[in-house]
C-alpha positions in Angstrom: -27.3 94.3 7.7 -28.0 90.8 7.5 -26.0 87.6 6.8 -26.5 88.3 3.0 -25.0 91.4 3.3 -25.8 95.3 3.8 -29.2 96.4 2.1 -27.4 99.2 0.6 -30.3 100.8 -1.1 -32.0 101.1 2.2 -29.1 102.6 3.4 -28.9 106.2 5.1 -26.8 108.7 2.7 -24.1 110.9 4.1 -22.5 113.6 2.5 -19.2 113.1 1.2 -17.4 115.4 3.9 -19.3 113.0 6.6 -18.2 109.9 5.3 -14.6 111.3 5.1 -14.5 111.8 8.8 -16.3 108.4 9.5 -13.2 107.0 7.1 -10.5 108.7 9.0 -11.8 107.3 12.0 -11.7 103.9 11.1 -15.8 102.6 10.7 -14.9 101.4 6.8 -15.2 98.2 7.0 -12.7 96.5 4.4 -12.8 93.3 2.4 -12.2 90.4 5.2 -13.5 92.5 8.4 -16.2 90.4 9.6 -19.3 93.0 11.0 -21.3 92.2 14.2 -24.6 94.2 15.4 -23.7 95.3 19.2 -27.0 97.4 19.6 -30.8 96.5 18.9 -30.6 93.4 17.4 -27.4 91.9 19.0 -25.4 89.1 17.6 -25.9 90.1 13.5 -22.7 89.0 11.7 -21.5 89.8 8.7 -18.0 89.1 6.6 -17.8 91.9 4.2 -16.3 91.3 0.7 -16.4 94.2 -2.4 -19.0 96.3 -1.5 -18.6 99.7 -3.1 -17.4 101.9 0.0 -19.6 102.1 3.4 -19.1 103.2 6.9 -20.9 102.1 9.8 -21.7 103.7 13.0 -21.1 102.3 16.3 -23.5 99.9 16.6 -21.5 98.0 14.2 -18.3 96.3 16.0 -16.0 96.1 12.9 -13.3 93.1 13.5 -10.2 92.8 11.1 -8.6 89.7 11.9 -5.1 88.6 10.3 -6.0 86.1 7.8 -2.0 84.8 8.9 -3.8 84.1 12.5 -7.4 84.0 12.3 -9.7 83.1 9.5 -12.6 86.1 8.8 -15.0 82.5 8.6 -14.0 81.0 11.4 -14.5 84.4 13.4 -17.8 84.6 11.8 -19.0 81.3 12.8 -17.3 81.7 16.3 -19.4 84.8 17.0 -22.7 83.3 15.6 -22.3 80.6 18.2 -24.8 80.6 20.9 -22.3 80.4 23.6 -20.5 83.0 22.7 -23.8 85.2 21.5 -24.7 84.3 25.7 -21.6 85.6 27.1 -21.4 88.7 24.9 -24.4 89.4 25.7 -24.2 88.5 29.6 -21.6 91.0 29.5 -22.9 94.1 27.6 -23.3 97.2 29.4 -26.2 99.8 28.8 
């Protein structure tokens, strides 16, 4: 993942029954969810748009804001701040 997008062909492949489960339990990101890497490199962000259908694992904090309340761009920018990037990562845990 980078703030181009996800490198899909160096992507790990799932099987289909695996990426079912991941679905049901809510890592597909959707069109507006904005993306930020929580482990290894910390404070990656990402707002998705049509990418053919991917699920992330945990590492990946997936954030759907209402576009009524909070603009996916603004969220983006707000995360790549480095104030915020300090206190998030002032106040990560192991």
């Amino acid at each position: 993942m980078s703030s181009r997008g996800i490198a899909l062909e160096t992507c790990a492949h799932i099987s289909t029954a695996d990426f079912e489960l991941l679905e049901r339990n809510g890592c597909r990101p959707l069109p507006g969810d904005v993306l930020f890497s929580k482990d290894g490199t910390v404070g990656k962000v990402l707002t998705t748009s049509d990418y053919p259908p991917v699920v992330v694992l945990s590492s990946i904090a997936i954030f759907s804001p209402k576009p009524d309340r909070v603009d996916p761009g603004y969220l983006a920018q707000y995360l790549r701040w480095d104030q915020t990037l300090r206190r998030l990562l002032g106040r990560r845990t192991g």
